[in-house]
N, C-alpha and C positions, 0 to 999 in steps of 0.2 A: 388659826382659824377663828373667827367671828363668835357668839357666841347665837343663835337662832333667834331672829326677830320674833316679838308675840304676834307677828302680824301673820308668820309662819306655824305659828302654833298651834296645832288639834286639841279639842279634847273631846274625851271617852269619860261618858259616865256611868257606870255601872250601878245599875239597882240592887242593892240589897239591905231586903224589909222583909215581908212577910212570907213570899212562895219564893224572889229571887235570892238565891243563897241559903236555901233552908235545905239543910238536911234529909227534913220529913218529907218535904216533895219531890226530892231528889237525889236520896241515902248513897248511889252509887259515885258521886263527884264529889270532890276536894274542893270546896269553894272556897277555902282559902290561898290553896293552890294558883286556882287560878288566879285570884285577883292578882296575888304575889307576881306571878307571869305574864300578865298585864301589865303591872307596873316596869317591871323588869325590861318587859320590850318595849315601851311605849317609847324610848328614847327621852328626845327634848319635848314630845306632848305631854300634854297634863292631864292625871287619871283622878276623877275622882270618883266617889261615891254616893248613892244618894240615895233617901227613900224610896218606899212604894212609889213606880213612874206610871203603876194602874191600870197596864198591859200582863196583868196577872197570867192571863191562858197562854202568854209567851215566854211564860220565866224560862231562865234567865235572859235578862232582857240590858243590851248595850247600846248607848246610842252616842257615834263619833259624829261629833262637831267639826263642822269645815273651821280650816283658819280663817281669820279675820280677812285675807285678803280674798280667799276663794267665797266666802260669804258676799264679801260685795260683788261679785262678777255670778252671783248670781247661787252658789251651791247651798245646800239646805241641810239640815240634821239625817243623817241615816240609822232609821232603827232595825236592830239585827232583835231577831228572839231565839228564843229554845240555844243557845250557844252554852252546851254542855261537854262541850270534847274540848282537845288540845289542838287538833286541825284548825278546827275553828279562832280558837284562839292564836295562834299560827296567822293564819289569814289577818285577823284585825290588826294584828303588831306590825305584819309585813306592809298591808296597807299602811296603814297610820306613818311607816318607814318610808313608803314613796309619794306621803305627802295629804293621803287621806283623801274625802270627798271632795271636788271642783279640782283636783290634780290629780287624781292618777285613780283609775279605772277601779269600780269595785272587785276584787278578785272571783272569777269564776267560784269557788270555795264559799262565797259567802251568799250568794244569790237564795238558796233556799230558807235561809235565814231573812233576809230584808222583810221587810211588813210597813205598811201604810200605816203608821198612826193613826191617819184621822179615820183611815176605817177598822181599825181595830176594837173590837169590844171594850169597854173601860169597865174596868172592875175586878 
């Protein structure tokens, strides 16, 4: 088998700075846990990490990138917030596994998470 073109390739960024990943705002979560299971499912996507993304009131806070090919046909950045469980993260990996945003449907699972960027509070 092939090895996955970058043109197929998601990525997942995951905020962790000052509220996303922090203990103090969220003493009951593993946030090493998770990222580790994030990375662990992401398969052939690419997870990375990144500072404050400044949707603070939705820590934690993930945002999967269409591949390059579903970007040109139109798909855009989807931000998930508050994703503090394993379901949750479950959902992203599974998604991310049938191809992510502009291929394959957001899972039911994750809709109460989605938030609008550009209306979101920054800060």
């Amino acid at each position: 088998m092939a090895p996955p073109s970058r043109d197929d390739t998601c990525t997942l960024t995951v905020c962790r700075d000052c509220c996303c990943g922090s203990p103090d705002k969220h003493p009951d979560v593993d946030h090493d846990a998770h990222l580790a299971a994030l990375r662990a499912g992401a398969g052939r996507h690419r997870v990375r990490v990144s500072e404050c993304l400044s949707v603070c009131e939705r820590s934690n806070v993930l945002v999967v990138q269409p591949c390059p090919a579903a970007r040109r046909r139109g798909a855009r950045p989807v931000y998930l917030g508050d994703v503090l469980d394993g379901d949750a993260l479950d959902a992203v990996t599974s998604w991310l596994a049938a191809g992510g945003p502009g291929v394959a449907a957001m899972p039911d699972r994750l809709h109460p998470h989605h938030f609008d960027r550009s209306a979101a509070e920054v800060g």
